[in-house]
N, C-alpha and C positions, 0 to 999 in steps of 0.2 A: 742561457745555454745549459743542457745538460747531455752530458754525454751516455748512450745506451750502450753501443760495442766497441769493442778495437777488435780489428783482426788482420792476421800477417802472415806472410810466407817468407821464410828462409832468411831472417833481421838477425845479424851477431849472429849471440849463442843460440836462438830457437829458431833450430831447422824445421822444413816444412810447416804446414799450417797452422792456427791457432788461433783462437777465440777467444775475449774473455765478454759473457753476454751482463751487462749491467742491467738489461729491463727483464731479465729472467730469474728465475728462480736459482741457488739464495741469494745472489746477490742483490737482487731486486727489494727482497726485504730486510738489508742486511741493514741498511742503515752506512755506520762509521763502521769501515775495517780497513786491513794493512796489506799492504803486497810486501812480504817479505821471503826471506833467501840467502843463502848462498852467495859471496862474492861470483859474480859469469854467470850466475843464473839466469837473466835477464830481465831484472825487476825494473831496471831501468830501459832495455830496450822496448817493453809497455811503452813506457811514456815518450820515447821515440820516434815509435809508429803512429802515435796520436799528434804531434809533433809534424811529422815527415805528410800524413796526409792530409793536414788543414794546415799546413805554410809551407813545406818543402823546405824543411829546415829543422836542424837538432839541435839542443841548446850547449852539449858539450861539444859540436864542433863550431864552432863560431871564432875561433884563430884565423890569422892572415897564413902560416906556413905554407912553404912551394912544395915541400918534398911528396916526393910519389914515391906509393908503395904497389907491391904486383911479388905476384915471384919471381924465382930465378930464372925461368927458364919465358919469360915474356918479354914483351918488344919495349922500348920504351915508349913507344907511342899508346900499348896499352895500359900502361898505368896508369892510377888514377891519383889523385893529389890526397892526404892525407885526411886535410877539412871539406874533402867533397864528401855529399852525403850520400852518393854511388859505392862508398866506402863500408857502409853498414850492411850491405850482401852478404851471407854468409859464404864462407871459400867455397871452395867445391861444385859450387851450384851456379844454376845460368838465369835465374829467373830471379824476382822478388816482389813483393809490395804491403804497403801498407794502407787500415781501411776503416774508416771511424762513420758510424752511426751517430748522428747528434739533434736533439730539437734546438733552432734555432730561436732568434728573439723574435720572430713570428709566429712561437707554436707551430712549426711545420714540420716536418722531421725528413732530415736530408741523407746525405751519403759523399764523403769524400775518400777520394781512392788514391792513393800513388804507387807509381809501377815501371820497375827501369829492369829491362835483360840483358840480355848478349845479344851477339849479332847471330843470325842461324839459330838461334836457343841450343846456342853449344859453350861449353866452361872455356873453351880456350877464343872464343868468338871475343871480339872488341866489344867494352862496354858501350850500349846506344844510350842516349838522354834519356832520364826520365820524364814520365808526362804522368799529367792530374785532370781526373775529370769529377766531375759534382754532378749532382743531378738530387730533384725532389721525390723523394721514395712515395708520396703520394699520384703523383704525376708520372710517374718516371718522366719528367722532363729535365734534360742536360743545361746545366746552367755554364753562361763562359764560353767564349769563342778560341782564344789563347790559354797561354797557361798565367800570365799576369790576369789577364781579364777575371779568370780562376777565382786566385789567389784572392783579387779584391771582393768577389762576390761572395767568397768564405769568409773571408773579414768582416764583409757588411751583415753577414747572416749570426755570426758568431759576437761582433761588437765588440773586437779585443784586436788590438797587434799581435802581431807575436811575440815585441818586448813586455807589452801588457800584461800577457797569456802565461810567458814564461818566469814573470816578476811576484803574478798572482794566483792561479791556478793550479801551474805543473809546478814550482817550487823545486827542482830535482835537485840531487847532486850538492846541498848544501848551497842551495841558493835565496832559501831565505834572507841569509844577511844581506842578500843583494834589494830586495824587495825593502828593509829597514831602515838601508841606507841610500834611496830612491829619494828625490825632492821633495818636498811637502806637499806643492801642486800634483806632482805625478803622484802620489800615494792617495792623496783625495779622489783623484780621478780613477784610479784603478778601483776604489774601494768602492765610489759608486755606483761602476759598472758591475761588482759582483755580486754587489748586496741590491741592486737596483733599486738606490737611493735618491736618483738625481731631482727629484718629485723636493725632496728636504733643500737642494743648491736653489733651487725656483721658490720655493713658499721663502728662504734668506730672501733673494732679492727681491719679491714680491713684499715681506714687511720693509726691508728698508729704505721703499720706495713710498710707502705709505707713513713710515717714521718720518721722513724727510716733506712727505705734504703738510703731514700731520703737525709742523715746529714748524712750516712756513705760515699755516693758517694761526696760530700761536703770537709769532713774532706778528704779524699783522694786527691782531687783537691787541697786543701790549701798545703796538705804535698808537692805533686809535683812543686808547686810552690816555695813553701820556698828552695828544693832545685838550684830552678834555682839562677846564679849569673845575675845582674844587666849590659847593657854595657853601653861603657863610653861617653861622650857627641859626641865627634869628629866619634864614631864610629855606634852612633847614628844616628848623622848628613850624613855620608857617605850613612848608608844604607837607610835612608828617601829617598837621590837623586835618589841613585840605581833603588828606587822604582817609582820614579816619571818618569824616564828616561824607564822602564819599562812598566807602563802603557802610555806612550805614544806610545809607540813601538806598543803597543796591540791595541789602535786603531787604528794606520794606518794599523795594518795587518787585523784586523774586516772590514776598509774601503775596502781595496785588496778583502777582501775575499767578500764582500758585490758587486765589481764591476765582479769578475767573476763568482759568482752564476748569476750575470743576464746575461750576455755573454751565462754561459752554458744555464741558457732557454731559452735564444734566438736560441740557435741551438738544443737543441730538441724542442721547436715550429716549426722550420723551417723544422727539419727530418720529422717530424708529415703532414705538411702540405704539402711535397714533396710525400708524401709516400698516401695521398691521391691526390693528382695532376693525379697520375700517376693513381690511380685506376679509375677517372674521365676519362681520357684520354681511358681508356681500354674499360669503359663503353660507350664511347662515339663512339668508332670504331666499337661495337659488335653494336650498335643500327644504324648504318650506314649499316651495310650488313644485317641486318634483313631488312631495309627499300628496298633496292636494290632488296631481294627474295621478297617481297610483289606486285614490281612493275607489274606481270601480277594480280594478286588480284585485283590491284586499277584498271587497266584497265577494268577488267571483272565488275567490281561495277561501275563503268560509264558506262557502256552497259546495265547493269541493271535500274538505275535511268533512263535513258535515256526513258527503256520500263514502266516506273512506270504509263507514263500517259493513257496507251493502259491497266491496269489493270482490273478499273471498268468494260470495255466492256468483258473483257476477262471471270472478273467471272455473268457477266449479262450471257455469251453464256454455260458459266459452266451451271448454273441453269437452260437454256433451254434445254438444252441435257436431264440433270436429270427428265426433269418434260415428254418430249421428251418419254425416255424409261419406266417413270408408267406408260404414257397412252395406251402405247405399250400391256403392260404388261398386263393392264386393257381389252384391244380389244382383246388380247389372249383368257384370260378370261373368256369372255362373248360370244368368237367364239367357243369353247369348252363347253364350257354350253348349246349354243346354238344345239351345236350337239347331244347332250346329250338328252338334250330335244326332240328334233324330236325324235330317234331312238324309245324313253317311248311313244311319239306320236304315231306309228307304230305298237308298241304291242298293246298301247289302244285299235286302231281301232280292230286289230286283236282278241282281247280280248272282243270288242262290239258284233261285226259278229258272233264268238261261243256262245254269251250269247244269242243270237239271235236265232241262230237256236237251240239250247237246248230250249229256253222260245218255239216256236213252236211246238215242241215234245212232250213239257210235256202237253202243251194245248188240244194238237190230244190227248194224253194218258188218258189226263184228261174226254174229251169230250166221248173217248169210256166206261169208266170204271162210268159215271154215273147212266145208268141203274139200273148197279149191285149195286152201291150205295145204291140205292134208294133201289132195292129189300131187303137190307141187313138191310135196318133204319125200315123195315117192318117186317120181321123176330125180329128183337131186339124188337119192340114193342109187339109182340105175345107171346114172351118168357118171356115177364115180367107178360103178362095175367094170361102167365100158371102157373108159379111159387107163384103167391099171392095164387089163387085158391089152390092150394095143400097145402102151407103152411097154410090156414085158415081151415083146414079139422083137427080131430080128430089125435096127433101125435100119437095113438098105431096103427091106421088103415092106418098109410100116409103110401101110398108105396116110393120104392123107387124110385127114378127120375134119369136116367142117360140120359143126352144130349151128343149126340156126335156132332159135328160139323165138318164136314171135310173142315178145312178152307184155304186148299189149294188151292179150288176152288173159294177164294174168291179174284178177282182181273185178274183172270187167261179166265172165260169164263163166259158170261152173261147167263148162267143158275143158277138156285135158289137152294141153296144149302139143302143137305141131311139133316134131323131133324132125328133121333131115338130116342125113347122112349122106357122105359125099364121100368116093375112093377113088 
């Protein structure tokens, strides 16, 4: 178990909230230090609240006394008994609790809370019972149905009593002597649980269950012995030689046996290296007759080499062939274009000669059709005379004007075309 916070409201002397965080910083890296103070300071109400919210119980009230304390001016019914631990509220106030952070002997890290107020959350309201709840601060899941059910489930998470707890752990208030003067059993058993030794109580019983095999298979062997009868010197002596005579026997046959293990490796060496002899031999005849099929190969490859030195020239005359047949290609080319071209030559001329005599045609057409021209730019001018002249006349008295032109005749015959006038 290691404890990370305590924290409380309104416990004795420390009104409203408070925290003391042991997984934070410095505490965190403090290592060993003191909580000291002041007589009423509440150095002791700490340990208290650690106390009050993993067992619902404080180590300095643990007396049988009946008396009830309250003030003057409350009922007897609200008072409370002296060793209730409803008693640690600080006056004045209607609320309180206390609230401990701890990893348990599962490596899990829990949260116990205790919390008892007024009735109404009023100072003069009757004290209600306090209630505890637990829960896995990784989970938040609520551990405990009841407040016993709690109580044991903080037990089993924490692995301590609270006589244990307060014997070994909280020590308050000059209680170590109480922890010194504790049974021999309970002191071992406390001391296991803190230093989580019990590994050393198991490896005890475990050797002295193996001491006690161990002197039964002992006394066993002594009995067998004692029944054996002793022999006698001469018979002693006898079987000493036997045995001498014996182990000599046994080396010379180790020697024997030593000179034809190497005998036998010598002939599986020799099987081994027969049995490749002979795959060399196999190997050696199979590359004999592939040499023999090769023999017109080698021949035609010196016939080759021979021609290596006529190569250069050979691909020099390659390259003239190739360059040989683009120009080829190219004179093709340019003999076909060239045909081409003339024929369009041909039509040009023949396309000049019609533009030619069309341009003559239109010339003569042109040369006869100028008169009429001319009569006709002389007409257009006299029509423009007449038409201002009318239109500058009075429009209720304009007559009407109709021009006919019969313009068929114009282009057609060098006479001067028809005018009508109409009023």
């Amino acid at each position: 178990m290691r404890i990370l916070a305590i924290r409380g409201k309104n416990l004795a002397s420390l009104k409203g909230e408070f925290e003391v965080a042991l997984n934070k910083a410095p505490l965190q890296q403090a290592g060993l230090f003191a909580i000291t103070g002041h007589t009423g300071s509440g150095k002791s109400t700490l340990l208290d609240a650690m106390c009050l919210a993993l067992f619902d119980k404080i180590p300095r009230l643990l007396g049988t006394s009946h008396v009830k304390v309250g003030r003057r001016d409350e009922k007897e019914n609200q008072r409370i008994g002296s060793n209730d631990v409803g008693s640690i509220m600080s006056r004045g106030t209607a609320s309180a609790y206390a609230e401990v952070d701890f990893v348990g002997l599962d490596k899990h890290c829990y949260q116990a809370r205790w919390e008892i107020k007024r009735a109404r959350n009023n100072i003069s309201g009757r004290l209600q019972k306090q209630s505890l709840t637990f829960k896995n601060l990784s989970t938040e899941e609520i551990i405990g149905q009841n407040k016993s059910d709690t109580l044991e489930q903080i037990s089993d998470r924490i692995g301590l009593t609270f006589e244990q707890f307060r014997r070994s752990v909280l020590l308050a208030q000059g209680d170590f002597s109480a922890f010194l003067k504790a049974k021999s059993d309970e002191r071992s058993s406390l001391l296991e649980r803190i230093t989580g030794t019990e590994i050393y109580s198991q490896l005890s019983i475990a050797a002295y269950r193996q001491f006690q095999e161990e002197d039964r298979l002992l006394k066993n062997i002594q009995e067998k012995m004692n029944l054996e009868i002793p022999l006698q010197d001469n018979e002693r002596n006898d079987l000493k030689i036997t045995i001498a005579e014996l182990e000599e026997n046994i080396q010379v046959s180790q020697s024997t046996i030593k000179n034809y293990r190497t005998l036998l490796q010598w002939h599986e060496d020799k099987t081994i290296l027969d049995k490749e002899c002979h795959e060399i031999k196999s190997t050696l005849v199979a590359l004999k007759t592939k040499q023999s099929q090769q023999e017109p190969l080698k021949k035609e490859l010196k016939k080759i080499l021979s021609v290596q030195k006529l190569r250069p020239y050979i691909q020099q005359l390659d390259e003239l062939e190739k360059h040989q047949k683009i120009v080829v290609q190219q004179f093709n080319a340019a003999k076909n274009k060239s045909k081409i071209e003339c024929g369009n030559e041909k039509k040009l001329i023949n396309r000049v000669a019609l533009a030619q005599v069309q341009l003559i045609s239109a010339r003569k057409q042109h040369e006869k059709a100028a008169p009429v021209l001319i009569q006709a730019r002389a007409i257009d001018t006299k029509l423009d005379l007449i038409k201002k002249s009318y239109l500058s006349k009075d429009a209720r008295c304009q007559p009407t004007c109709r021009i006919f032109l019969n313009l068929s005749l114009w282009g057609l015959c060098p006479q001067t075309p028809k005018v009508f006038l109409q009023g």
